[in-house]
N, C-alpha and C positions, 0 to 999 in steps of 0.2 A: 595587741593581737586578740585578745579576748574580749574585745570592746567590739570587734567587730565579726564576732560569731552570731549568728540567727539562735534565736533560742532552739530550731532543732540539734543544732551543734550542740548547743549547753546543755539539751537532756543527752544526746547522746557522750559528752563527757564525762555526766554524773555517775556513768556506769567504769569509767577510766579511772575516779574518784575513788567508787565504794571498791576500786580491784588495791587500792594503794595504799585505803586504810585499812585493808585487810590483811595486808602480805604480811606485817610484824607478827599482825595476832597468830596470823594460820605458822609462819616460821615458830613463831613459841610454842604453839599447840605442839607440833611435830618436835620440837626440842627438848621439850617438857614428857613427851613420851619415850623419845629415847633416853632419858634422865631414868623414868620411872624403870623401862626393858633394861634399864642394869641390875635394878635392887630387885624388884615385884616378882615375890616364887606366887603365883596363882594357886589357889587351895589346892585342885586336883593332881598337880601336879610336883617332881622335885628339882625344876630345875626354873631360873630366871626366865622373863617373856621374852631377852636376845637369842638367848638361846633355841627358841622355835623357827623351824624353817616359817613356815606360816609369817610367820613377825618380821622375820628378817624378809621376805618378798614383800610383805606389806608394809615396810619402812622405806622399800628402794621404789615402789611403784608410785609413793608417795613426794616421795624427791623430784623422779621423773616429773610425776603431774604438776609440781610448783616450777619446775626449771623449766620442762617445755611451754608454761601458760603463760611465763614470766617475757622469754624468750619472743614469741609470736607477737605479746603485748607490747617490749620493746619496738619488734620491727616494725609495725603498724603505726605506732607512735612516732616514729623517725620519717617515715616517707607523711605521714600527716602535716608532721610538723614543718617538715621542706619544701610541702605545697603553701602553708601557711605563711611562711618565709618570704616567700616570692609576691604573698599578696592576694594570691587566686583562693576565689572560695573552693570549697572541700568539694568535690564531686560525691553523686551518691552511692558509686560503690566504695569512695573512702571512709564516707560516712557508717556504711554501713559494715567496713571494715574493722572501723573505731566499736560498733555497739559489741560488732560479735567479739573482736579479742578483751573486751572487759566485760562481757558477759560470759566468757568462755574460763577466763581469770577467776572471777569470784566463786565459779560452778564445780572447778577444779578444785579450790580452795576449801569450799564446801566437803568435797568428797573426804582430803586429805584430813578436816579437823571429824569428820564423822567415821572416817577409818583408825584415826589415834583415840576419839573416844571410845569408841566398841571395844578395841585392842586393850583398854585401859581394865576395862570391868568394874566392875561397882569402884571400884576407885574414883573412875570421872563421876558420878553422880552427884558427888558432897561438893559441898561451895567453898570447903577449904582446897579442895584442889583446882589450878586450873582449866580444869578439862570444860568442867560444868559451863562457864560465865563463857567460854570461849565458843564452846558449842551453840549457845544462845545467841551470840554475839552473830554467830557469822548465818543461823540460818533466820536472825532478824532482816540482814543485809537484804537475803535472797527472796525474800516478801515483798520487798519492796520494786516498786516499778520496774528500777534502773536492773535490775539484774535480775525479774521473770524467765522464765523458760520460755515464753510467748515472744520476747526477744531474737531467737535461734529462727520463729516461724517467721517473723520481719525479715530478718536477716535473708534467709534461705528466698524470699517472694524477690528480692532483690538480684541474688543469686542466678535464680533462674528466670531472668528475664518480664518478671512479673511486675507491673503496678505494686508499689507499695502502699500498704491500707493503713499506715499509721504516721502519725505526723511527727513521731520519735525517732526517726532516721534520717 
């Protein structure tokens, strides 16, 4: 099957890729903070970070954002794959389906490990703890081509019936 993808297809996978090698890291990030929101009493305060309304919205918005980007990515990937199945090359709004749910993946992803760092405080900064290498990790990912925010304006030129101006979809 993959022998017979056009190299647009295989850039536009490499963003299906960088959403897949990401999920562990970002699931540990967000794992590793609820680890820390049991013990961590913050200076100003006398009580643990679960204990924060604040924390506790920002631990559930954070679920959301990994289960619905997870979600979307799967469906995308399923009707992908069962045109691939059959043999038929990808049409361009699948294609372009393919970029935005693994650029949408990694974006979410982003958010989720930049909302457990913040949330962490000087905690994540040190390279003994997770936060640090993970935070680096995921917004190296988002530099890169496969998963720019200039992505969203392909996608969208697509969308709305527009010529696409890049030979990544």
């Amino acid at each position: 099957m993959l022998e017979r993808m056009s190299s647009t297809q295989s850039d536009t996978g490499d963003c299906i890729v960088r959403a897949r090698e990401l999920a562990p890291l970002i699931s540990a990030a967000l794992d590793a903070f609820i680890a820390l929101a049991a013990t961590k009493v913050p200076k100003t305060k006398t009580f643990v970070l679960r204990d924060n309304a604040v924390v506790q919205s920002q631990v559930a918005l954070a679920e959301a954002k990994l289960a619905s980007a997870r979600a979307y990515l799967l469906q995308v990937l399923e009707e992908t794959w069962a045109t691939a199945v059959r043999g038929e090359a990808l049409a361009l709004s699948q294609r372009a389906a393919l970029k935005l749910a693994g650029t949408y993946a990694v974006h979410q992803g982003k958010d989720v490990v930049d909302t457990v760092y913040h949330a962490a405080g000087a905690t994540a900064i040190f390279e003994s703890n997770p936060f640090e290498r993970r935070f680096r990790d995921v917004h190296t990912v988002i530099q890169q081509v496969q998963a720019q925010f200039a992505n969203f304006e392909m996608v969208g030129q697509v969308l709305l019936g527009l010529p696409s101006q890049s030979k990544l979809i």
